[in-house]
KELUMTOR-395342 format. One record per residue (C-alpha): residue number from 0; z, x, y; residue in one letter. Coordinates in steps of 0.1 Angstrom, whole numbers. Layout:
<atoms>
atom i: NUM | pz: Z | px: X | py: Y | aa: A $
...
</atoms>
This chain:
<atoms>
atom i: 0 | pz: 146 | px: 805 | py: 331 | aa: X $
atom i: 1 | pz: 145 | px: 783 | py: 360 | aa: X $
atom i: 2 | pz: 155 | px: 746 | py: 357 | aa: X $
atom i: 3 | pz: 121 | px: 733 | py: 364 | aa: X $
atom i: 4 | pz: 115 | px: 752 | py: 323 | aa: X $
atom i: 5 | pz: 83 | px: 772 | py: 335 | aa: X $
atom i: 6 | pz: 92 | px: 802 | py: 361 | aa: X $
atom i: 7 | pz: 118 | px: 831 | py: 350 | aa: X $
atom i: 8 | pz: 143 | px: 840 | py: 375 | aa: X $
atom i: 9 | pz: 165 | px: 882 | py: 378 | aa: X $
atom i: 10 | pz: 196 | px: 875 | py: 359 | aa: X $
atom i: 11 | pz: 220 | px: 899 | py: 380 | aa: X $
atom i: 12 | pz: 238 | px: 912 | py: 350 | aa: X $
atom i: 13 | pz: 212 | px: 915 | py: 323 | aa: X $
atom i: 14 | pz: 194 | px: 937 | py: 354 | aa: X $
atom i: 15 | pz: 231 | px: 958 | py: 353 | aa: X $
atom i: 16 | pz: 232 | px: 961 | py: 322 | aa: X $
atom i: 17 | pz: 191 | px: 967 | py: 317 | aa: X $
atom i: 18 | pz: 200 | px: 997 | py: 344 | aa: X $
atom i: 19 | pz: 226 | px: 1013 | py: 324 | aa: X $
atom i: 20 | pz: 207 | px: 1011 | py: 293 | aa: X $
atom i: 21 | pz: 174 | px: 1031 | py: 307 | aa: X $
atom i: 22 | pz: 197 | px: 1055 | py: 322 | aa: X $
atom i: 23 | pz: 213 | px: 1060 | py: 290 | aa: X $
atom i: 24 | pz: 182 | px: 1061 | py: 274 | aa: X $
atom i: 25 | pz: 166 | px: 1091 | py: 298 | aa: X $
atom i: 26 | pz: 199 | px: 1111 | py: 294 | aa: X $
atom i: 27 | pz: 187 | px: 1113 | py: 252 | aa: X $
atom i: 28 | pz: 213 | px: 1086 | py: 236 | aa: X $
atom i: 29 | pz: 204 | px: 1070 | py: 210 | aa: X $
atom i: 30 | pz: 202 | px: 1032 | py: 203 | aa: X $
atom i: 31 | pz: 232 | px: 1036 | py: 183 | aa: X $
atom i: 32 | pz: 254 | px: 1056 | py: 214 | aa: X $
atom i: 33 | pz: 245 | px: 1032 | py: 243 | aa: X $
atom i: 34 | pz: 253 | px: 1002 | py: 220 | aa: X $
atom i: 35 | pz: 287 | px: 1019 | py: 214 | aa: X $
atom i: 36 | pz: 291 | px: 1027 | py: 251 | aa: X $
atom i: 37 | pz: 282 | px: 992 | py: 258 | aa: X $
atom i: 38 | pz: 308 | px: 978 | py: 237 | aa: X $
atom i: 39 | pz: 333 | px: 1003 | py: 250 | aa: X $
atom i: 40 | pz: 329 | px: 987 | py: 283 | aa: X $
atom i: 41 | pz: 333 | px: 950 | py: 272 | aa: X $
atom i: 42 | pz: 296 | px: 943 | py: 276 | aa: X $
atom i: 43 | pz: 284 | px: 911 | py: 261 | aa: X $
atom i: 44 | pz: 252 | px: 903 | py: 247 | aa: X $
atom i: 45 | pz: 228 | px: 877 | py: 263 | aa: X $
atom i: 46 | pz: 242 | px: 855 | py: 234 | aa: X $
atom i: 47 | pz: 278 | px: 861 | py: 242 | aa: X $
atom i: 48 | pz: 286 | px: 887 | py: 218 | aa: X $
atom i: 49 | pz: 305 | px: 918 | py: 216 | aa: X $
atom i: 50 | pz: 286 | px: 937 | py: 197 | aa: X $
atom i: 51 | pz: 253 | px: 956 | py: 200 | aa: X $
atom i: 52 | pz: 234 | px: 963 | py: 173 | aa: X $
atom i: 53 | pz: 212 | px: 992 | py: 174 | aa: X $
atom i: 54 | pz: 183 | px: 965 | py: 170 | aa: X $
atom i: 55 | pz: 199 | px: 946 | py: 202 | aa: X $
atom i: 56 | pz: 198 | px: 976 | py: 223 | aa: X $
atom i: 57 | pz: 161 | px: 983 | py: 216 | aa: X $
atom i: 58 | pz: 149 | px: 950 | py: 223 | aa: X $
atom i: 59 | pz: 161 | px: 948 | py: 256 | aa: X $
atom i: 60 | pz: 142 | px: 978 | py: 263 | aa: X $
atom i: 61 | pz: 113 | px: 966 | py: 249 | aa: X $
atom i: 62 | pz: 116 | px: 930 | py: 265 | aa: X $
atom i: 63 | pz: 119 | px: 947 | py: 299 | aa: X $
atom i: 64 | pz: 87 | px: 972 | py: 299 | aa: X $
</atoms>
């Protein structure tokens, strides 16, 4: 969200990590796998956390389609 609290602006690594998850995704992992793989790599959620919860992963996706 911008500073002026109306217009959204790209958030480079949510769009990185957004990227990795739809590839995942098309290869035929599960929510489950990329969540794994995501913590494997040290990936935080948007909320600063180290874990991704099956739930987490598929509302990114949703949120970004």
């Amino acid at each position: 969200m911008a500073q002026d609290g109306i217009h959204l602006i790209e958030d480079a690594d949510e769009q990185r990590v957004l990227e990795l998850v739809r590839e995942l995704r098309d290869r035929g992992w599960s929510l489950r796998q990329i969540g794994a793989e995501l913590e494997r790599r040290g990936t935080l959620t948007k909320t600063g956390r180290g874990t991704w919860h099956p739930k987490v992963v598929a509302g990114l996706l949703n949120r970004a389609a």
